[in-house]
C-alpha positions in Angstrom: -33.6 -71.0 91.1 -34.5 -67.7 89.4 -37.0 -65.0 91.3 -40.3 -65.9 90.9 -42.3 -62.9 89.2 -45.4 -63.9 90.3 -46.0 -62.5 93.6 -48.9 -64.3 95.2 -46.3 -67.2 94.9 -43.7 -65.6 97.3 -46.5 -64.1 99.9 -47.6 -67.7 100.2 -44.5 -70.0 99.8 -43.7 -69.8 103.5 -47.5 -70.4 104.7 -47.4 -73.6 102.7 -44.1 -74.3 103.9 -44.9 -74.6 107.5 -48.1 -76.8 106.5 -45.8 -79.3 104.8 -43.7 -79.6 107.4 -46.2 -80.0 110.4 -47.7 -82.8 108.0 -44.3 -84.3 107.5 -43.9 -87.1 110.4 -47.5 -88.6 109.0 -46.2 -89.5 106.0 -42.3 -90.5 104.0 -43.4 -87.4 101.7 -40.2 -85.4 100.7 -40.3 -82.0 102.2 -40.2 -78.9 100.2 -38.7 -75.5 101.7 -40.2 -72.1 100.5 -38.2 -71.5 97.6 -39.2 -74.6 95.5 -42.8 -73.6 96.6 -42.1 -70.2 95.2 -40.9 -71.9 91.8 -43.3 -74.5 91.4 -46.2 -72.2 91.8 -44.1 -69.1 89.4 -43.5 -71.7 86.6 -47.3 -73.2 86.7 -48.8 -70.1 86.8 -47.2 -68.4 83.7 -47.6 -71.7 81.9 -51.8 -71.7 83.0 -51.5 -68.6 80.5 -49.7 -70.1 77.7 -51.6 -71.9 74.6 -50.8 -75.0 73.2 -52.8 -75.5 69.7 -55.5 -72.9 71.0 -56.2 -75.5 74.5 -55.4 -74.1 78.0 -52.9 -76.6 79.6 -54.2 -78.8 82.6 -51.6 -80.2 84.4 -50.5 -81.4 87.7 -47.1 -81.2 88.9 -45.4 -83.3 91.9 -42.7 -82.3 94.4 -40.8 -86.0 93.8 -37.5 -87.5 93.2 -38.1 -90.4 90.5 -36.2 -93.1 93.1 -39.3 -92.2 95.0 -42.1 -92.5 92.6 -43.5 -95.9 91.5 -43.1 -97.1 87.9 -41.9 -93.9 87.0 -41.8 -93.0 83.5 -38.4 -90.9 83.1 -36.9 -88.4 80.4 -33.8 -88.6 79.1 -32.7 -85.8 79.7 -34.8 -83.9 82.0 -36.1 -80.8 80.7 -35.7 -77.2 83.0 -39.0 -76.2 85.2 -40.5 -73.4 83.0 -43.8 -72.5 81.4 -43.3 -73.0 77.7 -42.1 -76.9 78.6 -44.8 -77.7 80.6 -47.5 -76.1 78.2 -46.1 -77.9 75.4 -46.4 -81.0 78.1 -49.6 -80.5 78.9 -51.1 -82.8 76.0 -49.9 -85.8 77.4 -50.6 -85.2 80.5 -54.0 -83.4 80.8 -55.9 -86.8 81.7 -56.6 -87.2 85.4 -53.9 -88.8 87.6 -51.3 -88.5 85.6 -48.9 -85.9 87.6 -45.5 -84.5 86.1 -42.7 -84.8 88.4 -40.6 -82.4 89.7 -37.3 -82.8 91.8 -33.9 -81.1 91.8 -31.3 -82.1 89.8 -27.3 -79.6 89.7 -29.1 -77.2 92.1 -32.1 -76.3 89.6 -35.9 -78.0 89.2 -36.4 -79.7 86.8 -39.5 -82.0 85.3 -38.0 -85.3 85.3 -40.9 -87.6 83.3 -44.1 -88.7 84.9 -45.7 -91.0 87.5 -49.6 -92.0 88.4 -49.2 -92.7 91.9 -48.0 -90.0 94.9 -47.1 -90.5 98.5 -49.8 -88.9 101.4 -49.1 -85.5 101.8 -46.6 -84.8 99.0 -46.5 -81.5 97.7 -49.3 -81.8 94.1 -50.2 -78.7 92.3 -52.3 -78.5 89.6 -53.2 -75.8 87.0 -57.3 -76.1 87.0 -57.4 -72.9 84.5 -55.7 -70.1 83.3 -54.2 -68.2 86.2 -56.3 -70.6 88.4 -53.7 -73.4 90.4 -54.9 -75.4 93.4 -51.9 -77.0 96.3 -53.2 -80.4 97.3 -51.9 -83.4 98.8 -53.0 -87.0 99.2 -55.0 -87.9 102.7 -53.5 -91.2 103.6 -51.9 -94.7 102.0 -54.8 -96.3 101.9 -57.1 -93.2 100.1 -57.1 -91.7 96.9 -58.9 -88.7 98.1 -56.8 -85.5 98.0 -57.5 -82.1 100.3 -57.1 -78.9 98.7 -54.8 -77.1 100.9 -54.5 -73.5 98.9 -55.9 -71.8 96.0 -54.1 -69.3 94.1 -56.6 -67.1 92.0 -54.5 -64.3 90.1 -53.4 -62.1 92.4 -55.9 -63.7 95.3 -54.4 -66.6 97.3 -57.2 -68.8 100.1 -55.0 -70.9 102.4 -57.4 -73.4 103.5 -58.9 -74.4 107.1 -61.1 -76.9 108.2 -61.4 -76.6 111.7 -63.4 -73.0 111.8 -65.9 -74.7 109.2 -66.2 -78.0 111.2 -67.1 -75.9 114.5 -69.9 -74.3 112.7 -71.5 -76.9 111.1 -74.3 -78.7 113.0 -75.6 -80.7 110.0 -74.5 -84.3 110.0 -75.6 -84.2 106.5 -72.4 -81.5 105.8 -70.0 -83.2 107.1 -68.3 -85.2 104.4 -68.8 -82.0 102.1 -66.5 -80.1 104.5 -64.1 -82.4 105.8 -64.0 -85.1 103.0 -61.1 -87.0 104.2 -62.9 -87.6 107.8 -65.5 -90.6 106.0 -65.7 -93.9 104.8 -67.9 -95.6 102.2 -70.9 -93.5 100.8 -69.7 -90.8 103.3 -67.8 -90.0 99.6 -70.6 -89.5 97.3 -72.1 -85.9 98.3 -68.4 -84.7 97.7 -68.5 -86.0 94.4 -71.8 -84.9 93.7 -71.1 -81.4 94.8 -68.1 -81.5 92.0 -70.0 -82.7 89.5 -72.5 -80.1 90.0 -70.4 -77.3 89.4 -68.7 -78.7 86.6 -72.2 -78.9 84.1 -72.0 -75.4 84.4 -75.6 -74.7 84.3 -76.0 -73.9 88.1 -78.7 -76.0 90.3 -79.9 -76.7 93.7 -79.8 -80.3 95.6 -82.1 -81.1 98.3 -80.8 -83.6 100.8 -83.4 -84.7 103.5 -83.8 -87.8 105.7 -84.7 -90.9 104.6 -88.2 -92.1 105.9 -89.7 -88.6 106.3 -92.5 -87.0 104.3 -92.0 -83.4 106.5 -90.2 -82.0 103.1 -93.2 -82.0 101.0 -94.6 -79.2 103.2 -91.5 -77.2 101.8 -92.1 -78.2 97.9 -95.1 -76.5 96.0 -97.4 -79.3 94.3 -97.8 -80.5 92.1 -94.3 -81.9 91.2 -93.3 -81.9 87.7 -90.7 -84.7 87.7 -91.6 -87.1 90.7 -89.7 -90.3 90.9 -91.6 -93.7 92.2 -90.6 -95.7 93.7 -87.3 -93.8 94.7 -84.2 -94.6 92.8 -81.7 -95.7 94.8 -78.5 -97.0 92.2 -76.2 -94.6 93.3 -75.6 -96.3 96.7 -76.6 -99.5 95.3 -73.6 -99.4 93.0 -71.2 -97.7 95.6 -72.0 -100.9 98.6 -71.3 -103.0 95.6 -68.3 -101.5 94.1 -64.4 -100.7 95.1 -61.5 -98.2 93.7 -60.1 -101.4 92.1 -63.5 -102.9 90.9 -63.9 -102.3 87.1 -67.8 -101.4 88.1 -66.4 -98.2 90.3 -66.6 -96.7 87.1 -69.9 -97.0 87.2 -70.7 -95.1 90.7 -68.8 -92.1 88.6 -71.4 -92.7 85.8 -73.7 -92.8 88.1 -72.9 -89.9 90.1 -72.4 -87.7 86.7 -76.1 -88.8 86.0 -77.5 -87.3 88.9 -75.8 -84.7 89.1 -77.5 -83.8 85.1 -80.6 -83.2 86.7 -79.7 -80.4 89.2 -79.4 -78.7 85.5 -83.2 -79.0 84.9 -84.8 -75.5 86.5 -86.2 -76.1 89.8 -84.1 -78.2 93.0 -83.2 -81.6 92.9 -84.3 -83.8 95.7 -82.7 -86.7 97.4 -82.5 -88.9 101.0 -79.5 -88.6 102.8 -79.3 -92.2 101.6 -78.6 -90.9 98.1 -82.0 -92.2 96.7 -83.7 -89.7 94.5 -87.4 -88.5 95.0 -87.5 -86.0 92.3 -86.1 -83.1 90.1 -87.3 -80.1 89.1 -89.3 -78.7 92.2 -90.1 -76.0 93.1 -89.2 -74.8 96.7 -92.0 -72.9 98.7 -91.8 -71.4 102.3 -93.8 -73.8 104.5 -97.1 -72.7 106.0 -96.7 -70.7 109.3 -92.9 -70.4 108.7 -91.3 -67.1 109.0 -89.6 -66.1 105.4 -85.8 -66.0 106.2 -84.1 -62.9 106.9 -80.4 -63.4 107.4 -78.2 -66.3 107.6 -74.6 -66.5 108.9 -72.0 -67.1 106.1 -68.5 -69.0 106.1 -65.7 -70.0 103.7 -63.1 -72.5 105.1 -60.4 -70.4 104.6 -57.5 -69.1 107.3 -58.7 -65.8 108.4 -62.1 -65.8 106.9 -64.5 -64.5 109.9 -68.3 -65.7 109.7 -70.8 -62.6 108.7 -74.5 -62.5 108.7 -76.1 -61.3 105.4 -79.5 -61.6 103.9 -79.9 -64.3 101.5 -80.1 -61.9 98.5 -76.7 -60.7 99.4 -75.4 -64.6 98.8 -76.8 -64.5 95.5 -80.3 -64.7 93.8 -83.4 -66.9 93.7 -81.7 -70.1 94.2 -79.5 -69.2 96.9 -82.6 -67.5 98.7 -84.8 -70.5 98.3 -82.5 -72.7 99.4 -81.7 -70.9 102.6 -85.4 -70.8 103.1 -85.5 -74.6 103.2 -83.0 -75.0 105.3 -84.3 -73.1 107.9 -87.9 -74.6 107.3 -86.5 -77.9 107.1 -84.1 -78.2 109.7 -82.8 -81.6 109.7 -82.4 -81.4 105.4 -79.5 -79.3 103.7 -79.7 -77.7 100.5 -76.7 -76.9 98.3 -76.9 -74.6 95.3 -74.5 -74.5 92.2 -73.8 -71.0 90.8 -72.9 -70.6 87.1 -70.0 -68.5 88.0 -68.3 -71.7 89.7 -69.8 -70.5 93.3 -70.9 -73.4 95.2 -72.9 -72.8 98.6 -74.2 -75.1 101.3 -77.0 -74.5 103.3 -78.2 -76.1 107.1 -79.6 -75.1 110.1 -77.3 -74.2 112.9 -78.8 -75.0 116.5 -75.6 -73.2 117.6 -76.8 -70.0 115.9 -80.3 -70.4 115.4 -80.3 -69.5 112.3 -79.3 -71.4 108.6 -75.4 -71.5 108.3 -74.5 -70.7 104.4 -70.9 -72.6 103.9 -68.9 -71.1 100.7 -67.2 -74.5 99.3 -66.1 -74.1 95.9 -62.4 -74.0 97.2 -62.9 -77.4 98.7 -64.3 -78.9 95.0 -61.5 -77.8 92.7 
């Protein structure tokens, strides 16, 4: 295999490395040893930079041998691992799911055809943007969920942790944000809301608090522009009724999407922790007799991230401030907060620390 001339690939190969291999007796994965690493990542990076007809190439390539892969579609012959062939692939295979396969073949890489289905914990990267790539592996047979396990950002590179994030986090209401591939059922849904959030690009703020409880209106200024009533509630409606092979899963994505529009409209979006929604467009306001909050302790699940405490302004403006605001008013509610930069921040109340916990996500949502 030829040197990789992207560095960040080679200061990280060996990191990701160990990971697959600690991760190899839970699943018939194939390993991969630094050096493809170093490849894979060299050859998906320069093509992220390439154009194809004026379009950026999304693609995602997996560590495979075709014997492996299930109904395989194979090219005769295979073509070389490099970034001019897999921008000129990338039309095919830009829709999600599809994954390009990559296995050795006389001693080199090479993309042998294509396949829609991956073993848990087999080596996936996929080019998200140009010089943007994200490592990710399946969680388990029965689970199409994959975790992010590294982000490689130009010359930046986050190797991602759950634990530190998990021991921080009080909220209940977090939970299946951090550590998606920990739940079951609708334990699903805030994960997908949080990615369709930051994908409308407009930025926005979602309010989750528990179901049965009024104690949020104290933390919403009045009157509200866009109340909902009765509360709608087809989002878990759909999801109880639906599964991955049900045509009408298609709908909880629809669904999902839908919701996820409003956090567009200027003010917070609020919903119960049963994913019912109460209303859009609010307006949060510090609740009587609260203290205004003054710093907040901030996170990113990434190895070697240490927690600081900032003020809320040094998170990022009005929304981020507000939000922390109701998370420390509201303590049992969380608040998460799309940036149009692609930032995505969730706030709760830490018991731990006494004070709200800011969690830095984006890398888990890519």
């Amino acid at each position: 295999m030829r040197e990789p001339r992207y560095p960040a690939a080679r200061g990280a190969a060996s990191r990701l490395e160990a990971h697959f291999a600690a991760e190899a007796g839970r699943a018939a994965a194939p390993p991969i040893e630094a050096a493809a690493i170093e490849a894979l990542v060299d050859a998906a990076f320069w093509a992220s930079l390439q154009r194809e007809e004026g379009y950026a190439p999304e693609i995602s390539l997996a560590f495979l041998p075709p014997d492996e892969a299930v109904r395989p579609l194979r090219l005769a012959p295979p073509l070389p691992l490099g970034p001019r062939g897999l921008s000129r692939l990338a039309p095919a295979v830009e829709r999600p799911g599809i994954h390009l396969g990559v296995w050795r073949a006389a001693g080199e890489l090479v993309v042998w055809g294509t396949t829609r289905v991956v073993p848990p914990y087999c080596f996936v990267l996929e080019v998200v943007a140009p010089g943007l790539l994200v490592v990710k592996h399946r969680v388990r047979d029965d689970s199409a969920k994959f975790r992010n396990v590294a982000v490689f950002q130009g010359d930046e590179v986050k190797i991602l942790s759950r634990e530190p994030t998990l021991a921080a986090c009080d909220s209940r209401l977090l939970r299946p944000l951090l550590a998606p591939e920990s739940g079951d059922g609708d334990s699903d849904l805030l994960l997908r809301l949080a990615v369709s959030m930051r994908a409308h690009g407009r930025g926005g703020t979602l309010l989750v608090v528990p179901s049965g409880s009024d104690a949020w209106r104290e933390s919403i200024a009045q009157p509200i522009a866009y109340a909902v009533e009765p509360a709608f509630g087809e989002l878990a409606e759909l999801l109880r009724e639906a599964s991955p092979g049900d045509p009408d899963y298609a709908a909880v994505g629809r669904a999902v999407d839908a919701l996820a529009g409003l956090t567009a409209v200027d003010g917070a979006t609020l919903v119960t922790d049963r994913f019912e929604l109460l209303a859009f467009g609010v307006k949060i306001a510090r609740r009587d007799g609260r203290q205004r909050v003054e710093r907040l302790s901030v996170s990113e699940p990434v190895e070697g991230a240490a927690a600081e405490v900032l003020a809320p302004l040094q998170l990022g403006g009005t929304r981020h401030n507000s939000a922390a605001q109701f998370a420390q008013d509201q303590k049992d509610a969380a608040a998460l907060v799309a940036s149009q930069d692609g930032r995505f921040t969730a706030f709760a109340w830490s018991e731990r620390e006494g004070m709200v916990h800011a969690h830095r996500v984006e890398t888990l949502l890519l």
